[in-house]
C-alpha positions in Angstrom: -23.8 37.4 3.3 -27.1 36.0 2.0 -27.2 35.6 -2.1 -30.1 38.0 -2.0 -28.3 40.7 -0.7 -25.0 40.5 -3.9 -25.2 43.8 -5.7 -26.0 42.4 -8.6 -30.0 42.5 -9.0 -30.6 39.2 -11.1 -28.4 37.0 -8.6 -30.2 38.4 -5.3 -33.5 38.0 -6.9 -32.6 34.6 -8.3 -31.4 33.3 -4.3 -34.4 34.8 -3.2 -36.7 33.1 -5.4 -34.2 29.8 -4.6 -34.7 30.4 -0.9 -38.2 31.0 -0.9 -39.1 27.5 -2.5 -36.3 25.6 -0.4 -34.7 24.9 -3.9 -31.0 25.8 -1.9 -32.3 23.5 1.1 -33.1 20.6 -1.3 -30.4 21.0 -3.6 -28.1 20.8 -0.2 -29.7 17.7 1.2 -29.2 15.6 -2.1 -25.4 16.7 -1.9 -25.7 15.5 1.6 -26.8 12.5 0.6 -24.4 11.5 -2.7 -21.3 12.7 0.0 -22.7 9.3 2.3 -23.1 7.1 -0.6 -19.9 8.0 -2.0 -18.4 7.4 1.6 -19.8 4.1 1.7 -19.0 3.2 -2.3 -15.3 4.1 -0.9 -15.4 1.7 2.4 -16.8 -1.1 0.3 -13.9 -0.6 -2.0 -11.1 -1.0 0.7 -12.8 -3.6 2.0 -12.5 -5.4 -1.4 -8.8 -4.2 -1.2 -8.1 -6.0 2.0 -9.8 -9.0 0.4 -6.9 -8.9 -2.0 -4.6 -8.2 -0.2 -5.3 -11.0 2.2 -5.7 -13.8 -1.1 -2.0 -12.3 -1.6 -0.6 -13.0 1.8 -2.3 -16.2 1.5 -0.8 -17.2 -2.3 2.7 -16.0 -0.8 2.4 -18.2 2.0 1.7 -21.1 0.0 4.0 -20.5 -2.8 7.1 -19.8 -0.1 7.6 -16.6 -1.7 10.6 -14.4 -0.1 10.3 -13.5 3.6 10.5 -9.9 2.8 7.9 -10.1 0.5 5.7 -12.0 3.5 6.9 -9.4 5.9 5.9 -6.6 3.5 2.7 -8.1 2.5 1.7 -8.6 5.9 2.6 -5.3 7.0 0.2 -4.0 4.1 -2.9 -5.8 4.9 -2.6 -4.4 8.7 -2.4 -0.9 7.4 -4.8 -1.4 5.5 -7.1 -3.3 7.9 -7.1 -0.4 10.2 -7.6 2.2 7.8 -10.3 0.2 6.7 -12.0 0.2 10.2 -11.1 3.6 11.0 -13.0 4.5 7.8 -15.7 2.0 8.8 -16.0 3.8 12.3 -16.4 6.9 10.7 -18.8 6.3 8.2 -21.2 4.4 10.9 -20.9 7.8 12.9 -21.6 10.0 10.3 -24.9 7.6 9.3 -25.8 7.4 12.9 -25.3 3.7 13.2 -22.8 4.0 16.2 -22.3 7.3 18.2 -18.9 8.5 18.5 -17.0 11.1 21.0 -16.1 14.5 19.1 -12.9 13.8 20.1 -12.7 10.5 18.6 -14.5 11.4 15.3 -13.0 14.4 14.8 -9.4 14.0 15.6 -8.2 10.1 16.2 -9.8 8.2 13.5 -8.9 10.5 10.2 -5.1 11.0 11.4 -5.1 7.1 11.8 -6.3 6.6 8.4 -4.8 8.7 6.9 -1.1 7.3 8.7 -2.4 3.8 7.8 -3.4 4.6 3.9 0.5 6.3 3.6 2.6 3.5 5.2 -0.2 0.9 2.6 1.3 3.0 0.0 4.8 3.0 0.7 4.4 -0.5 1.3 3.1 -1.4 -2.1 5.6 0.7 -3.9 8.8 -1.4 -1.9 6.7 -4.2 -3.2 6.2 -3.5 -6.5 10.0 -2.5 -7.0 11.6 -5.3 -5.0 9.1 -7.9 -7.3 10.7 -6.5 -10.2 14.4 -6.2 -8.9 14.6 -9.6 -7.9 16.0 -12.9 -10.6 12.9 -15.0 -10.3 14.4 -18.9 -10.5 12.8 -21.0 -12.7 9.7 -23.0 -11.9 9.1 -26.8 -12.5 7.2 -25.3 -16.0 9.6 -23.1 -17.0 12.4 -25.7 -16.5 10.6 -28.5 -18.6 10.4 -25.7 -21.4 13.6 -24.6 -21.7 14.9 -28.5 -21.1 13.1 -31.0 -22.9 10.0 -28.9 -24.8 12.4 -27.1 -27.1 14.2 -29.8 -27.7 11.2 -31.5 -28.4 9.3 -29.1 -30.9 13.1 -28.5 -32.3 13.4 -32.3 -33.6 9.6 -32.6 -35.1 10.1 -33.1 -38.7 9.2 -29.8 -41.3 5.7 -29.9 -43.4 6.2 -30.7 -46.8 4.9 -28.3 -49.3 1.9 -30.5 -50.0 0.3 -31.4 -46.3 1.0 -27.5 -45.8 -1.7 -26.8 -49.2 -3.9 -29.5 -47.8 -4.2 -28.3 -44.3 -3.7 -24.9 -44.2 -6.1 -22.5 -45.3 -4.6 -20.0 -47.7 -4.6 -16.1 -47.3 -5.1 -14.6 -50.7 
């Protein structure tokens, strides 16, 4: 049904006027246009994501964090790397950079995804539990501080009542 042709007079008369000066056509095109942009704001963003996620892997490597933690991680960035280019595939389609099958476009590359974006997900929730749930030992800093910094600042002698007047700067 065509807006001019709603019972109600003002609205058919209003999309008439609309589709006589291509106001519906232009409005449509600029919609068109913010969907692409927002498609390409998004594919930038899980680029930025893998990024991350690959810095991670590489910290957790270096710092000989827990091999399910590696494993994990490394299962993340994959899912997420081919989400990533499945989304990349799909938005060069849709801007004409590449040409795609129908089949392909319409059927393989959102399914995948989507898959890839849900196992990322589960992923990073195992992660974010299992970080928490396991006793972190104590690193060389930590270790100093509980052994000989405490002990340390412990032993310093107190202010007297006089340096504290002459080098502290009083609050009333």
């Amino acid at each position: 049904m065509a807006v001019e042709e709603l019972d109600h007079p003002s609205v058919g008369a209003a999309g008439a006027v609309a589709a006589e000066d291509g106001a519906a056509a232009r409005i449509a095109n600029e919609f068109i246009l913010l969907e692409k942009v927002a498609r390409v704001i998004n594919l930038v963003a899980m680029g930025a994501a893998v990024v991350s996620m690959g810095v991670q892997v590489n910290e957790d490597f270096k710092n000989d964090a827990p091999t399910v933690t590696k494993v994990l991680d490394v299962i993340n960035i994959v899912a997420a790397g081919i989400g990533f280019g499945a989304e990349a595939l799909a938005v060069a389609g849709e801007l004409g950079v590449i040409t795609l099958s129908e089949f392909l476009a319409g059927a393989v590359i959102p399914v995948v995804g989507v898959v890839m974006a849900i196992v990322g997900m589960i992923i990073t929730l195992v992660l974010m539990f299992e970080d928490q749930d396991r006793d972190a030992e104590d690193t060389d800093i930590d270790t100093w501080v509980k052994g000989t910094g405490v002990k340390f600042v412990n032993q310093l002698p107190t202010p007297t009542t006089a340096w504290k007047n002459q080098h502290v700067p009083s609050t009333s």
